[in-house]
N, C-alpha and C positions, 0 to 999 in steps of 0.2 A: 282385322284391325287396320291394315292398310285400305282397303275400302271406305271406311267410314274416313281413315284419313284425308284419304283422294278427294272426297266428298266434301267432305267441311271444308279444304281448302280450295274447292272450288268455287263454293256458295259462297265462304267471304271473297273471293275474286271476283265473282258476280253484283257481289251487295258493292262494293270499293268500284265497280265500272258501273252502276247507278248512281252514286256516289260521286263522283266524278263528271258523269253526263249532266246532271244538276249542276253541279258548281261550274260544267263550259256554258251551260244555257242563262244561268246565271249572268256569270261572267257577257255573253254576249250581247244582253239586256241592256247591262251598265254601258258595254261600249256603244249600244245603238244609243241609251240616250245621253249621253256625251256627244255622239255626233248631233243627234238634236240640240241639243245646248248650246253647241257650237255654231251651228247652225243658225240658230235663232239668233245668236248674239251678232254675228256676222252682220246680219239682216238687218239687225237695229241698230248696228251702226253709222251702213250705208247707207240707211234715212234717215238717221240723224239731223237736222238741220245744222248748217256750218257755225260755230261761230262768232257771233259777231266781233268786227276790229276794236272796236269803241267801245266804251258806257260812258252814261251820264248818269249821275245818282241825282235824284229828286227831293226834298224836301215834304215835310208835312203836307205843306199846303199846294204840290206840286206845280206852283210857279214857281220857285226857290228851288235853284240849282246846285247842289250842295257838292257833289266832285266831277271829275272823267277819272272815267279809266280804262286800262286798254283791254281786251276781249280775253284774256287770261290772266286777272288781274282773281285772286283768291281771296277777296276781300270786297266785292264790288255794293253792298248792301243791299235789303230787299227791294228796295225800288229804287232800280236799276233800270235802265231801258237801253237798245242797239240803239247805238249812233253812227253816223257816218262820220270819215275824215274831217270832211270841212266844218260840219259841227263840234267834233273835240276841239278843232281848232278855234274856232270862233270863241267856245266856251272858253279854252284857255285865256284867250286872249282880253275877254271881259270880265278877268280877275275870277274866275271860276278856279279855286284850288286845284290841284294835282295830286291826285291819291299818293302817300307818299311810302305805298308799300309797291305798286307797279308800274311807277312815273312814267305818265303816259305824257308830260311833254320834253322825256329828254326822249322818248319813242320820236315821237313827232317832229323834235328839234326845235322845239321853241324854249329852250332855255337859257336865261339870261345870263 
């Protein structure tokens, strides 16, 4: 009787370190591709393009300059486009509105 005991209680100690070998190799999977994900994400940030300081929002008929606003402006509409400084300013300055969730001319200091 203690033989068979021995026995059975080996074979589940056996089956439990199978068992277990799975669930490390498992487990190591998930942290390789985590490190891939990280990885990758890493990647995509660093080329990211930066950016830009400025928007200008466009109109319909994109002659009509409808706001600016500054380059982290959470509202900048779909037609949108980088601008530089001296064109926010310029646009300010020729009664072009100022977005007036990221006021991009008290940024720039042109306000009255």
């Amino acid at each position: 009787m203690n033989d068979s005991g021995v026995a059975s209680r080996l074979a589940l100690l056996r089956f439990l370190e199978r068992v277990q070998e799975r669930d490390l190799a498992r487990t190591r999977m998930w942290i390789a591709d985590e490190q891939r994900r990280e990885s990758e994400q890493r990647v995509g940030e660093e080329r990211r393009p930066r950016a830009p300081e400025w928007l200008i929002e466009r109109g319909l008929d994109r002659n009509n300059i409808v706001a600016v606003h500054t380059g982290e402006c959470w509202d900048p509409g779909k037609r949108s486009r980088p601008a530089i400084r001296t064109q926010a300013i310029d646009a300010l300055r020729h009664q072009v509105p100022a977005c007036t969730k990221c006021r991009p001319d008290t940024a720039l200091g042109i306000v009255d």
